[in-house]
N, C-alpha and C positions, 0 to 999 in steps of 0.2 A: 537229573535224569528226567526226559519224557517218554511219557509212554505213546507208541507209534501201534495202529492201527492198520492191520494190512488187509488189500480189498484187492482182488483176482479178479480180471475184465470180464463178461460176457464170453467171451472167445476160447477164455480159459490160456490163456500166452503168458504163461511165468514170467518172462519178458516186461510183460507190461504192469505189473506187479505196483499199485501204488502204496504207501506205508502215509497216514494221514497223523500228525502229532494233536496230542491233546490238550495242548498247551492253549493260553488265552492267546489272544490275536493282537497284536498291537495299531495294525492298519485297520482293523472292527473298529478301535478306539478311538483314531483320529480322525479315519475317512471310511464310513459305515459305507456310502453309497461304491466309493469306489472298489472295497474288500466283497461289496454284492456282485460287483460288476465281474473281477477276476473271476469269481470262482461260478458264474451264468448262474445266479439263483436268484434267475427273472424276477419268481412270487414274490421271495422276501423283498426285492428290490423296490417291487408293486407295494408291500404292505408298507415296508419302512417310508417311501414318499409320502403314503395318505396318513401315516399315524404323524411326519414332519409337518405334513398342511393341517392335519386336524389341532396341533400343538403351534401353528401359526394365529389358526384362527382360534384360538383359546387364548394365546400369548393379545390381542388386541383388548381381549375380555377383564382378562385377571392383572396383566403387567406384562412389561419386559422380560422382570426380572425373575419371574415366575416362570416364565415360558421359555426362557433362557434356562434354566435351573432341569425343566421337565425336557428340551431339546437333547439334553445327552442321556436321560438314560436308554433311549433306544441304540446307541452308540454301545453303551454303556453293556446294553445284555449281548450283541453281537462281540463285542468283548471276550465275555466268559462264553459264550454259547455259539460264535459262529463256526466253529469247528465241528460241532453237533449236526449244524445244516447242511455243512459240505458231506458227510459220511452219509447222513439222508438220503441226499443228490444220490450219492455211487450207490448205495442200496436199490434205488426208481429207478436207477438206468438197468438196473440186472449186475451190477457187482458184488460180488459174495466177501463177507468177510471172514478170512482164514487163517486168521490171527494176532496175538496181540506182546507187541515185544517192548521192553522197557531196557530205551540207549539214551546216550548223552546226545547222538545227532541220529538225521537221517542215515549220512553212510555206516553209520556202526548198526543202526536197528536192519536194515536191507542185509550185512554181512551177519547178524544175528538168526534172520529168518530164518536164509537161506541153510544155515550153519544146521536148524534145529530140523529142517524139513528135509522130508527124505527126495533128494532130487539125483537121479541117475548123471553122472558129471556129461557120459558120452550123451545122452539124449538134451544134456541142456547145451552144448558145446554146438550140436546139430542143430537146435533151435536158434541161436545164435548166429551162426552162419549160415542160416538159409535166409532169402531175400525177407525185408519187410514187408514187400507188396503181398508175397504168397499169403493164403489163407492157412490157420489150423488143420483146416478137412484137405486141403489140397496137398499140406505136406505132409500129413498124414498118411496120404493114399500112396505118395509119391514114395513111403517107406522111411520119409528121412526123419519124423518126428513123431509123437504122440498126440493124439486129435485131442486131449483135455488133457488139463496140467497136470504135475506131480501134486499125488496130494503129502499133506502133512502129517507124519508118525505122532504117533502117543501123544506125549507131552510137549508142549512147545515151552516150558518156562511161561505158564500161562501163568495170570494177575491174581490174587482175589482167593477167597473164601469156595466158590465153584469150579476149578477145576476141570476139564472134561477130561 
């Protein structure tokens, strides 16, 4: 089982609802540059090149086999830790996290969330079937939906020692 992290956009559109798992990364592992590039986290993209050149030009100093040895572990912590970067990301850009559900996949933690949050079926049915162009505040005005999302009741089957 992972545990999946959900993050509500900006806009506040249940809809777009992403659930982030907190699992290691296996593409951190192999292709650090390219698991940067998916997920647009420019910076780290920027730090991991110059910690790569700094660990080039140390590799001509100390050995190959040394610099070889010290090239994976930046690999190595996006590994364990690039999923921490991407939740960063959605926090900077203004997405809120609204909870945290523990499924075997993506679709069972999405059908968990939703299960434990209180979401009106008729206003999520309307948000559903209104155009994606429209805006929150436009369908809001328009009657047909709520201009910010359902929020989430009591307890979500929250993790841990703290509770809310």
């Amino acid at each position: 089982m992972a545990i999946y992290t959900a993050y509500m956009p900006p806009s506040g559109d249940a809809t777009k609802l992403r659930l982030i798992s907190d699992k290691a990364s296996l593409l951190a592992l192999v292709a650090p540059a390219l698991f940067l590039l998916w997920h647009r986290l420019w910076f780290a993209l920027l730090m991991y090149a110059m910690v790569i050149a700094a660990l080039a030009l140390f590799g001509r100093i100390a050995g190959e086999t040394t610099a070889g040895f010290l090239s994976v572990l930046p690999g190595f912590f996006l590994f364990l830790q690039g999923r921490e970067l991407v939740m960063q990301r959605h926090e900077r850009a203004g997405w809120r996290e609204v909870g945290v559900v523990s499924a075997a996949s993506a679709r069972e933690a999405e059908i968990r969330y939703f299960k434990d949050a209180r979401v009106d079926i008729d206003e999520l049915t309307k948000t559903l079937a209104a155009s994606p162009a429209a805006s929150p505040a436009a369908r809001a005005a328009s009657g047909d939906a709520p201009a910010t999302a359902p929020r989430p009741r009591g307890t979500r089957g929250s993790l841990g020692l703290f509770a809310e």
